[in-house]
C-alpha positions in Angstrom: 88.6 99.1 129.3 87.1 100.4 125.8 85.4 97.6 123.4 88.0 95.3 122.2 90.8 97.8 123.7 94.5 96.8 122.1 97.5 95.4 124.4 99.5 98.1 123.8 103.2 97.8 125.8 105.5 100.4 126.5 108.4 100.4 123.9 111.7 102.9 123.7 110.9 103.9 120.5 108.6 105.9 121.2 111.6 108.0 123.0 108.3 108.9 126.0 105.9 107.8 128.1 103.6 110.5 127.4 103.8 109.6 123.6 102.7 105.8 124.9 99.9 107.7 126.9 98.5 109.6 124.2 98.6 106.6 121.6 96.9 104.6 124.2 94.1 106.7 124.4 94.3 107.6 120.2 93.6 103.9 119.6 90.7 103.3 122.3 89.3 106.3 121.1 89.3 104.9 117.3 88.0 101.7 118.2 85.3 103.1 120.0 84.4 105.4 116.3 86.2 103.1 113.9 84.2 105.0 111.3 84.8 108.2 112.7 86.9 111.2 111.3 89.7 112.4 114.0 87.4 115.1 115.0 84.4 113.2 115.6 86.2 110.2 117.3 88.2 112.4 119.8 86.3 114.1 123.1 87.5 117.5 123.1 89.3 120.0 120.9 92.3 119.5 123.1 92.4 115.8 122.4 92.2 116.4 118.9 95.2 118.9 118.6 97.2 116.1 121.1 96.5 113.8 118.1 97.5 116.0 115.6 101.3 116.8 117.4 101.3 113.3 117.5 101.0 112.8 114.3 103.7 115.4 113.4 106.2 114.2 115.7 109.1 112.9 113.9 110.6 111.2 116.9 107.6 108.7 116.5 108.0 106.3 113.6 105.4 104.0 111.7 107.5 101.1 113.0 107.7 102.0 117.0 103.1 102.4 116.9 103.2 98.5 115.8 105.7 97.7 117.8 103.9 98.6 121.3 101.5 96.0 120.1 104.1 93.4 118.8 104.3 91.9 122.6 100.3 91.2 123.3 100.9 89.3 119.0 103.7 87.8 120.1 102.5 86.4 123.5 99.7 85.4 121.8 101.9 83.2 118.5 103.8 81.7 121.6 101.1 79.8 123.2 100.4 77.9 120.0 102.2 75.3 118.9 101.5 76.3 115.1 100.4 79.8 113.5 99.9 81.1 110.4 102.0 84.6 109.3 99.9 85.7 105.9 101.2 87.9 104.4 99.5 90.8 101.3 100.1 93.9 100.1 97.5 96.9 99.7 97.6 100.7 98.4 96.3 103.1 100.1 94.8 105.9 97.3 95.0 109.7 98.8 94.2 111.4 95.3 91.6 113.1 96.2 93.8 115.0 98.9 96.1 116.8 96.7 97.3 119.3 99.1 99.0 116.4 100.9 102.6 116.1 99.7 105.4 113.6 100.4 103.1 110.8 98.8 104.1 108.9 95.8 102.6 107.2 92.6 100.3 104.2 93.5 98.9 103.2 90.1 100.1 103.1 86.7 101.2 106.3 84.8 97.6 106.7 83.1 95.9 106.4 86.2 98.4 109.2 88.1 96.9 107.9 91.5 98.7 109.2 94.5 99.1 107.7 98.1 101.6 105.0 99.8 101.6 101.0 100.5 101.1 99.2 103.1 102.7 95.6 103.4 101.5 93.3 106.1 101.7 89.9 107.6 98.3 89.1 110.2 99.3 86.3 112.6 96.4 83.9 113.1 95.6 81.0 114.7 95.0 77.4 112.4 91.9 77.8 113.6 91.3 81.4 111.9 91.8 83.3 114.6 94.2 86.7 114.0 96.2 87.4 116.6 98.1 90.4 115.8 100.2 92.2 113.2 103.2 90.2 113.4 105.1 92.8 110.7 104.3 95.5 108.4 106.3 97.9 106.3 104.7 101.7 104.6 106.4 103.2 101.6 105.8 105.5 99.3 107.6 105.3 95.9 109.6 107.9 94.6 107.6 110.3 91.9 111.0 110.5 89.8 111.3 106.9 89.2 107.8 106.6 88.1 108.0 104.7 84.9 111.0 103.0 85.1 109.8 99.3 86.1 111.3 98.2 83.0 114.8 98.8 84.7 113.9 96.5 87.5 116.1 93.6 86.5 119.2 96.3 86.9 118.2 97.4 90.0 120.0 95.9 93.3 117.7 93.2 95.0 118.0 95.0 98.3 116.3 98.0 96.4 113.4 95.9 94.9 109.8 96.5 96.6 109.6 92.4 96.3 112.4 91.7 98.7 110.0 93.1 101.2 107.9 89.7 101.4 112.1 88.0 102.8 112.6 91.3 105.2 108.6 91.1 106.9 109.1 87.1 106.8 112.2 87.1 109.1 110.6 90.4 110.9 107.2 87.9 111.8 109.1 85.5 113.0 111.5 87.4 115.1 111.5 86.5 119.1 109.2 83.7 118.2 110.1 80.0 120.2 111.8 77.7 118.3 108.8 74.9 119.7 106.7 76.9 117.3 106.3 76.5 114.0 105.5 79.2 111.7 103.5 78.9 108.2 103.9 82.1 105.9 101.2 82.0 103.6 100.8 84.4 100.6 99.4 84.6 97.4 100.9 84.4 93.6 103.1 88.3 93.9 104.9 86.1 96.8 105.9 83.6 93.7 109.7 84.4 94.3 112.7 82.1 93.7 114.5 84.2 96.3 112.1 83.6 98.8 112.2 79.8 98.6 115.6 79.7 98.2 115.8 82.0 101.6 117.7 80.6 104.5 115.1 80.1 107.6 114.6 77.9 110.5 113.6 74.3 110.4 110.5 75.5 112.3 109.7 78.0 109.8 107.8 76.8 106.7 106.1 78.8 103.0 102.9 78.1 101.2 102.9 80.9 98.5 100.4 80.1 95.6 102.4 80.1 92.4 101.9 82.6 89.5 104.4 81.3 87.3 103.4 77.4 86.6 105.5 77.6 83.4 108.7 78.1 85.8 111.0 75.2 84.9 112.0 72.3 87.2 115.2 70.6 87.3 114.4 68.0 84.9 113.3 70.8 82.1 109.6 70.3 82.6 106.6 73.1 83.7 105.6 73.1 87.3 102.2 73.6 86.3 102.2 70.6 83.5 103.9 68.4 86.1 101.1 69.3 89.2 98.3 69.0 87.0 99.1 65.2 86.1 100.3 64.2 89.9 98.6 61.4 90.8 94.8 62.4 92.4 95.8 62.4 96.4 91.8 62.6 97.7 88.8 64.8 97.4 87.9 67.3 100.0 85.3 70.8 100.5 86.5 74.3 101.6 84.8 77.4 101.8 84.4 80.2 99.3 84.3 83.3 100.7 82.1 85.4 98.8 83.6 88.5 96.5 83.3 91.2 94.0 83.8 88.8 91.3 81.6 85.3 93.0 79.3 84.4 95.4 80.2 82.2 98.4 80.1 78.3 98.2 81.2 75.2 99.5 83.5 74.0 96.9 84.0 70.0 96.1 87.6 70.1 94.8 90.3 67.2 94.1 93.9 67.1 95.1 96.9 66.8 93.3 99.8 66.5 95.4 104.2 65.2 94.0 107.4 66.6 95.0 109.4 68.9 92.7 112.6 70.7 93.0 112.6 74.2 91.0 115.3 75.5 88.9 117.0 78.6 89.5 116.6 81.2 87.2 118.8 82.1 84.4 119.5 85.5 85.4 120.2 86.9 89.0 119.7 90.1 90.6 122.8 92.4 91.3 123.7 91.9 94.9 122.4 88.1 95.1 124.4 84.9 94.6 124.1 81.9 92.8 121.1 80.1 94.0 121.2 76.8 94.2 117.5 74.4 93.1 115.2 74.4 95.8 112.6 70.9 96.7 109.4 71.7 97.8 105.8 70.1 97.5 103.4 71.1 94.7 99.6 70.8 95.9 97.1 71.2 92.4 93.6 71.7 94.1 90.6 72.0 91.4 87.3 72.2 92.3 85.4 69.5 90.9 82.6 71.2 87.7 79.3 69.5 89.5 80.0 72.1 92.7 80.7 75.4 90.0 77.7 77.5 90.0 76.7 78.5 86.3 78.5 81.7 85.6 81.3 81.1 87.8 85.2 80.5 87.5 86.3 77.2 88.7 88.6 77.3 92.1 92.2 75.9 91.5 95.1 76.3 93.7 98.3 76.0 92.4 100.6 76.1 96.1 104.2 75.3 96.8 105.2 74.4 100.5 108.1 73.2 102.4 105.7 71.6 104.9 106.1 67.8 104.8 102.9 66.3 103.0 103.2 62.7 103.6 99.7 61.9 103.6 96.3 63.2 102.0 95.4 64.6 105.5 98.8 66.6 105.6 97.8 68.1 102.1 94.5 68.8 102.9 95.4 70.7 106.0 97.8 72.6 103.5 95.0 73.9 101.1 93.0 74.8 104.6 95.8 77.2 105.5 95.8 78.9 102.3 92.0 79.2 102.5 92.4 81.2 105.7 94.6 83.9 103.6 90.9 85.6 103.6 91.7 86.7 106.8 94.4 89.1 105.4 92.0 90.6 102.7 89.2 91.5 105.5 91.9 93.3 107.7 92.9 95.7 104.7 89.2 95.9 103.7 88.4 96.7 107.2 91.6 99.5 107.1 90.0 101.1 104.5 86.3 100.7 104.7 85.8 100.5 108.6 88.4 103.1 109.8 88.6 105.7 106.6 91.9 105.3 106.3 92.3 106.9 103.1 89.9 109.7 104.2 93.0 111.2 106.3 93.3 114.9 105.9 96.9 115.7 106.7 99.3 118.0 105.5 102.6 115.5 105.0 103.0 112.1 103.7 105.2 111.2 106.8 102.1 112.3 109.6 99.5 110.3 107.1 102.0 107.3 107.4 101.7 107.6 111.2 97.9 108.1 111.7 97.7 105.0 109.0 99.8 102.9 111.5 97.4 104.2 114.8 94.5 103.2 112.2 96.1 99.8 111.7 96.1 98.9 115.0 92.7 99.5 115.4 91.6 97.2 112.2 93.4 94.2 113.5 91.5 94.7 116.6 88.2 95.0 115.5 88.6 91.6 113.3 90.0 90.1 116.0 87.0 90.5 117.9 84.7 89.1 114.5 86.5 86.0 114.3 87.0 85.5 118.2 83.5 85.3 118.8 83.3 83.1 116.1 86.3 80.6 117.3 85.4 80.8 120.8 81.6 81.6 121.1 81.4 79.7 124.8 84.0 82.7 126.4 82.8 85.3 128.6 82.2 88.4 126.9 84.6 90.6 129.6 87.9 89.0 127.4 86.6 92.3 125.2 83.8 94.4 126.9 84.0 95.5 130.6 81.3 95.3 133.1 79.5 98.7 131.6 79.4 98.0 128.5 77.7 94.5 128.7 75.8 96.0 131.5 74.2 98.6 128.9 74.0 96.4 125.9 72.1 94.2 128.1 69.6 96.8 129.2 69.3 98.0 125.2 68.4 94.6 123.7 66.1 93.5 126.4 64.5 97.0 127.4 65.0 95.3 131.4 65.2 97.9 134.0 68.5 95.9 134.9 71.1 93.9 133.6 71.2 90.4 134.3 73.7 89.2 136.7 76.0 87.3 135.2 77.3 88.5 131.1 76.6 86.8 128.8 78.8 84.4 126.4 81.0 86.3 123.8 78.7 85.0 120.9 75.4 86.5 122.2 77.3 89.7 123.1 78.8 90.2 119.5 75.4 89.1 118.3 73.6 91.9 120.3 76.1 94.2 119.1 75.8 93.4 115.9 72.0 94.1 115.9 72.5 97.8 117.1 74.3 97.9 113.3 71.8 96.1 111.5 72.4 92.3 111.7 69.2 91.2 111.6 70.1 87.7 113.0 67.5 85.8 110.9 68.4 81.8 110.7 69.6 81.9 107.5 71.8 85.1 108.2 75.0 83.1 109.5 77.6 85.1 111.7 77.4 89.1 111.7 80.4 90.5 109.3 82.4 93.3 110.6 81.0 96.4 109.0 77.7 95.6 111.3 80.1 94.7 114.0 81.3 98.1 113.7 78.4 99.8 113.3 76.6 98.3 116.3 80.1 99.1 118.5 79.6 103.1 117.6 76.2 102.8 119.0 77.4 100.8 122.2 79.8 103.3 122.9 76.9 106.0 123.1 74.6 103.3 124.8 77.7 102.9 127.7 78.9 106.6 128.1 75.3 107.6 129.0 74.7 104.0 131.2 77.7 105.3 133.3 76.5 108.7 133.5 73.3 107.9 134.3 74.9 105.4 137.3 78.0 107.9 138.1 76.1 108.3 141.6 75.8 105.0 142.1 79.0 102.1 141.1 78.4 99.7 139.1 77.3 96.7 139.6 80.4 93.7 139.1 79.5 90.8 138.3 79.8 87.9 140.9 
């Protein structure tokens, strides 16, 4: 078993076996050198042109490589009698590959970016665990309609790009037991009328951050005038994480919480109905000015939710959700930063749309591996390294002739990985991030192929 190896299952669209086989070992491969190009990741030239025919196959879809993964997600969402599906959209910018065509226009028409985008929903755990790509959709727009968004309101709602946050809603939630219940969380672009309004499950539940608070309720008022003078519900801390634009914190913040029922809006898409108002909650979280740091922008959380929030408890668990929307940030981040996913070389749109999938796959992996160790720091480290590799990460860290006999907890074993990248592990360091994950995981994968060649004439020893 390679590091943190995906579940992959057998599916029939893939139309062959051999095609399962050869993704199979495309993905271990890319885990191993998550940073890797195709050439340097794959063992031998013969490997590398198998990935390649892959790649050009059009009998293998972007859809069919997640889907031999949806089983090990949706196992995974079914033991859990609550997860989160998070949903966010990223652009992946393949400019500087002009000789690839079948691509489309990814920024505005003075930036004349070219590449595709990839729309995703991570299933997680409460707890902030992801468990898989529940959904995801690749596109490219079409270069002859660039500039047209101001015929958008004339366009069909089947053919608008935002109706894919209702088709990878039902898609996350498709074979999913009705004893679980589902949260899809998603920021302000998710602030659509038509997605409230959307007929799902009892089980199934929003919290989308709103981006219009002038949107009129029923009673001719603002949403956003209305939240921000609900009565104050409690007080309560969440974390920060950091970013380009603030530094992490523990935020003191207060909470706003009062029914409202939203009006429809004046005008409706061709090819939708008459909509009819929709109640939900309204949860106004600000974070209180004594916990700003000088320089920086105050946190406030304007979410709408159809989970029932009887009590301050039930809203506070509301705004913890939404803070774990972070999780959906770090798997794109890793997507492009960790596995080079806009460093593809390939001829076609359609084969870069395939190798992006493979590459996706391997992301949600690798942060599923970060956060594990995090959630579950007490578990055996075999639930993602086999005996050899702990074996020779072992040896490494402690220079011991031998490995100890039992492995160690997950925790230590991420830890000592992430010091072969660089994590210096100093008290005030906290948990490694993935880029040193990563990092430390290319090494291991050198440390391991030369432990088992070095004990090929001997087995190794399992652990009793």
């Amino acid at each position: 078993m390679a590091v943190a190896a995906p579940v992959l299952t057998y599916t029939s669209l893939l139309g062959d076996r051999r095609r399962f086989s050869r993704l199979q070992r495309l993905v271990s491969a890319l885990v191993q050198h998550s940073e890797a190009s195709l050439a340097q990741a794959l063992a031998s030239l013969a490997a590398l042109k198998g990935a390649y025919r892959f790649f050009a196959n059009r009998a293998v879809t972007p859809d069919a490589i997640l889907q031999t993964a949806r089983p090990d997600c949706l196992a995974k969402m079914a033991a859990a009698p609550r997860v989160l599906l998070i949903q966010d959209t990223t652009d992946l910018n393949f400019t500087a590959h002009p000789a690839t065509t079948g691509l489309g226009p990814t920024g505005t028409r003075r930036q004349r970016t070219q590449g595709l985008f990839v729309h995703s929903c991570l299933a997680a755990s409460t707890a902030g665990v992801p468990l898989g790509l529940a959904a995801q959709v690749l596109w490219c727009r079409d270069p002859a309609q660039a500039g047209s968004a101001q015929q958008r309101k004339q366009r069909d709602w089947g053919d608008k790009e935002s109706h894919r946050w209702l088709t990878v809603e039902a898609a996350s939630r498709a074979g999913l037991p009705a004893a679980v219940e589902s949260v899809t969380v998603a920021d302000a672009e998710a602030d659509l009328f038509a997605l409230f309004a959307a007929p799902r499950p009892p089980q199934a539940h929003l919290l989308i951050r709103v981006a219009q608070p002038q949107r009129c309720l029923v009673d001719g008022q603002a949403l956003g005038k209305v939240a921000a003078q609900a009565p104050v519900w409690g007080h309560y801390t969440v974390s920060v994480q950091a970013s380009a634009k603030r530094q992490a914190r523990t935020a003191a913040c207060t909470l706003r919480v009062t029914p409202v029922t939203l009006q429809p809006p004046r005008t409706q898409p061709p090819g939708r109905p008459w909509q009819a108002p929709v109640a939900l909650m309204a949860l106004w979280a600000e974070e209180e000015a004594a916990s700003v740091p000088e320089g920086e922008t105050p946190l406030q959380w304007l979410l709408l939710t159809t989970l029932p929030a009887a009590s301050f408890v039930d809203a506070a668990t509301c705004v913890g959700y939404y803070s774990q929307r972070w999780l959906i940030e770090q798997y794109h981040f890793l997507l492009k930063t960790g596995c080079q996913a806009e460093r593809l070389q390939l001829r076609q749109g359609e084969r870069v749309e395939r190798a992006v999938a493979t590459l996706c796959l391997v992301a949600v992996r690798l942060l599923w591996l970060t956060y594990l160790a995090r959630a579950q720091p007490d578990a055996p480290c075999t639930v993602a390294f086999d005996t050899a590799e702990w074996q020779a990460l072992c040896v490494a860290r402690s220079g011991a002739a031998t490995p100890p006999a039992q492995p160690p907890p997950l925790r230590e074993a991420v830890r000592l990985v992430a010091q072969l990248g660089g994590f210096l592990g100093r008290r005030g360091d906290g948990e490694p991030g993935p880029l040193t994950l990563w990092r430390g995981l290319q090494r291991l994968a050198d440390l391991t192929h030369m432990w088992r060649v070095l004990h090929a004439a001997a087995p190794v020893i399992e652990s009793g």
